[in-house]
N, C-alpha and C positions, 0 to 999 in steps of 0.2 A: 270629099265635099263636106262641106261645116253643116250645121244644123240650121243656120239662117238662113246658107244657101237651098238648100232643099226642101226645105217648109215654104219660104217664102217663095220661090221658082213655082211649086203646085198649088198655094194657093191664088196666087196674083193670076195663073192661067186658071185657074177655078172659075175668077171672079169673070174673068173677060167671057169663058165661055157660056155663062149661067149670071149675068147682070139682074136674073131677075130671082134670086135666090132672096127667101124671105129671112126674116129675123128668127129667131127662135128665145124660147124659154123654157127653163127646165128649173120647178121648184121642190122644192126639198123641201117642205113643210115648214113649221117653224123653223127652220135651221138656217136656209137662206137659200139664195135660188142664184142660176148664173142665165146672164143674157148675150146672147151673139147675135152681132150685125157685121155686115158692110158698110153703112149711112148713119152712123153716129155724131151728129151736130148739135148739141144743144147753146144755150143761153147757161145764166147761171141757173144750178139747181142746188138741192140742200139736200141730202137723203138720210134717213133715217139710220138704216144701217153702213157698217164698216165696208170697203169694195176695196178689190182687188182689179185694177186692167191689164191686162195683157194684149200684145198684139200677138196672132196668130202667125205672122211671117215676118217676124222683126221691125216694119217698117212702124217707124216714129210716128208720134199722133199728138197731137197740140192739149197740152191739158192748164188751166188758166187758175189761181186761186183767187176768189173777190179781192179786186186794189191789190195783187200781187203780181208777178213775174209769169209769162208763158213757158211752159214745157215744155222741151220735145224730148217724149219720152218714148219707148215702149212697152215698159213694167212699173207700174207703181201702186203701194198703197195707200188708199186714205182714209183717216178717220172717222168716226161718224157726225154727222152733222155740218159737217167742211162743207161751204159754200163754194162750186167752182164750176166753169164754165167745161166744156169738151168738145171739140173738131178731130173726128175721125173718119173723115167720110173718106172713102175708097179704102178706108183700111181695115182687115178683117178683124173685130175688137172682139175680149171676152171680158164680160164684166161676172165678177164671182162677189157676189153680196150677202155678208155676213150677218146675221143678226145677231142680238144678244142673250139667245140660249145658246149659242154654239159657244163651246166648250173653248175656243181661239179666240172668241171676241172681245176679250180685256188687255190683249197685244194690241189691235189697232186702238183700243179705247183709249193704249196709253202712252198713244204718239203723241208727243211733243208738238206744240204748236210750231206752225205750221197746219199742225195732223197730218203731213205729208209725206213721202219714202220713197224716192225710185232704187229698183230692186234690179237687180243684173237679169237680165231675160235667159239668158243662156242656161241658168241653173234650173229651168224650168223642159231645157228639151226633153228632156223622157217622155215627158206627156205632149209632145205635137202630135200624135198621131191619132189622141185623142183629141185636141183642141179641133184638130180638122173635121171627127165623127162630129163633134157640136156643132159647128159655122154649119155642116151641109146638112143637118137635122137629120141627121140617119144614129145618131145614138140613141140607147135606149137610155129611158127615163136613172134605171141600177148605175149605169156605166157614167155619167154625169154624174150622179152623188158620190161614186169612187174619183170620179176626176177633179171635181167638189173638193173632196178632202186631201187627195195628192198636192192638188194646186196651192189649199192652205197652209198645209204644213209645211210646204216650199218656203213658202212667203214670211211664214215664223220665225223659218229657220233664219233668215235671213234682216230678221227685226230686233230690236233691244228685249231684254228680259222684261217681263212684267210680274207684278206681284199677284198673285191667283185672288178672283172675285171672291167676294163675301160667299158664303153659304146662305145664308137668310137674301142676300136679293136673287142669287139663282131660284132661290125655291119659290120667290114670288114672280122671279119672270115664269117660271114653268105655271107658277098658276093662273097666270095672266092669258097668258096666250094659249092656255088648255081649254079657257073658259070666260073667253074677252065678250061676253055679254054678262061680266059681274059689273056692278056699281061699284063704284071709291069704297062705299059706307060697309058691302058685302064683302067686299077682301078685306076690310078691316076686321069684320068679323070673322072672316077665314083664318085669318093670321093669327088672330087676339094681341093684334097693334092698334095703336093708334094713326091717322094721315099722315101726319107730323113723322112717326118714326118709321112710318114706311118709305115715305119720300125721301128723307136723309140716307136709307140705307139705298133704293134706287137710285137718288141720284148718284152717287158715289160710285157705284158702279156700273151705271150706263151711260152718266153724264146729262140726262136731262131729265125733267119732273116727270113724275109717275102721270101725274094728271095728264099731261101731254101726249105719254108715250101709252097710256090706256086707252087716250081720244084716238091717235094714229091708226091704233093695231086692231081698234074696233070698226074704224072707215076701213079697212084692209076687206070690210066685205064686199066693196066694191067690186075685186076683181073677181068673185064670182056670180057679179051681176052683172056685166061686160057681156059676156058671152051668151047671153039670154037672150031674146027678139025686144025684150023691155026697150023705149024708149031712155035716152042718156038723162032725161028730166024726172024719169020713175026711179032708174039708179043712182041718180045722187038723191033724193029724197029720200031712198029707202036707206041707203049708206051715211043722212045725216045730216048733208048739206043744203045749205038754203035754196038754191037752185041749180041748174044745170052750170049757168056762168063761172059760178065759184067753185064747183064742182071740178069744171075744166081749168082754171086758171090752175086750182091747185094741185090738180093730176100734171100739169106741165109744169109746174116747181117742185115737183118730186122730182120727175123723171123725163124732163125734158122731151114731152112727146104728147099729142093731143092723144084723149080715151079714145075719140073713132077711130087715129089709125091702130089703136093696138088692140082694140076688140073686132077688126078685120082679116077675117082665117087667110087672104091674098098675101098681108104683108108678115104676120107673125105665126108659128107655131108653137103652139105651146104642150110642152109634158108636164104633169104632175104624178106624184105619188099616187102609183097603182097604175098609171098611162105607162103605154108603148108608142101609141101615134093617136094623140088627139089635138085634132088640126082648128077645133071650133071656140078655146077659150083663150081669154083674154092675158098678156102677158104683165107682166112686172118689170118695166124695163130698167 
């Protein structure tokens, strides 16, 4: 029996017997976090970081680039910032999302326009048997960061060479995201650069303005105010934004999903580092 047929056979009766099986999330701290559903339909969205989809039983899932061609894919990756639409609904999806302290993320940074790559699925069975501990949220937070890193180095393998990041912009993303309540003015003092020469070296190697990518990673406190009783009008406040509305528009152009469903313990579970089953915070879809 082939490995589509038999991942896909168990999980397609998974789905039918357990329709009410939540999403899950499992983040790995700065490095990047991976997300699983069954109901994946967005619009277009834009995300920050590099992602990896997979489907968990082979079956093909519509993946759309802005004013481009529809997909039917089961494996592919995109680069960061790629504007594009996703219909996965009924299909068991893993999304692995990369950011730019992982050690891998100047591979997708240095996809060719497009920014796009579908990847042979098949080279990836070793790990169904994990992909499946994800979808039913019975892995442990440990076993996801190892399937985390299996899954990327798959995906490496299987990408054009790239030239290794600067040292000087790894060492400001590490200090960025160590200590994303600095101001521009204090990491420039951190570094002993100037704006000017910080942003040429980030953008170079993350592909978008430090300014930008400082605003992002500092709104990122939202997702641990999700899961708080705070109303969504005190959490975007407190995370920066003008009100709740803009708040929401643009938690649904990240991630193609309103904040209340994903800070509702019904629909999503979430692990974080140092969690085994914590059911009550908000996901990163």
């Amino acid at each position: 029996m082939t490995p589509s047929t038999s991942a896909g056979a168990h999980v397609r009766a998974e789905y039918k017997r357990k329709p009410e099986l939540r999403d899950n999330s499992y983040v790995m701290g700065h490095h990047g976090f991976v997300y699983t559903s069954y109901r994946v339909a967005s619009a277009l969205t834009t995300r920050h970081p590099a992602v990896l989809l997979l489907s968990a039983n082979y079956q093909p899932f519509e993946f759309a680039l802005e004013a481009g061609p529809t997909l039917q894919t089961n494996a592919v990756v995109v680069a960061p910032r790629t504007t594009r639409s996703l219909d996965a609904s009924g299909v068991p999806l893993l999304s692995f999302n990369i950011m730019p302290s992982h050690s891998a993320f100047h591979f997708f940074r240095a996809l060719q326009r497009p920014g796009v790559l579908e990847l042979n699925r098949h080279a990836f069975s070793h790990l169904d048997a994990s992909f499946d501990e994800l979808l039913r949220g019975s892995g442990r937070i440990t076993d996801a960061a190892d399937t985390f890193e299996h899954a990327i180095a798959e995906a490496v393998r299987q990408m054009p060479p790239a030239s290794p990041p600067d040292p000087k912009a790894m060492e400001l993303i590490r200090l960025i995201e160590a200590r994303p309540e600095l101001t521009l003015e204090q990491l420039a003092r951190e570094t002993g650069r100037s704006h000017q020469a910080m942003s040429r070296v980030f953008s170079a190697a993350v592909g978008m303005s430090l300014r930008d990518y400082h605003g992002w990673l500092r709104q990122r406190r939202m997702f641990g105010l999700l899961c708080s009783n705070r109303s969504l009008t005190d959490v975007a406040q407190t995370a920066g934004f003008e009100d709740s509305s803009q708040f929401s528009r643009t938690f649904q152009r990240w991630y193609g999903q309103s904040p209340s469903f994903s800070r509702n313990p019904k629909f999503v579970r979430v692990l974080g580092p140092g969690d085994e089953a914590h059911d009550d915070s908000p996901a990163e879809p």
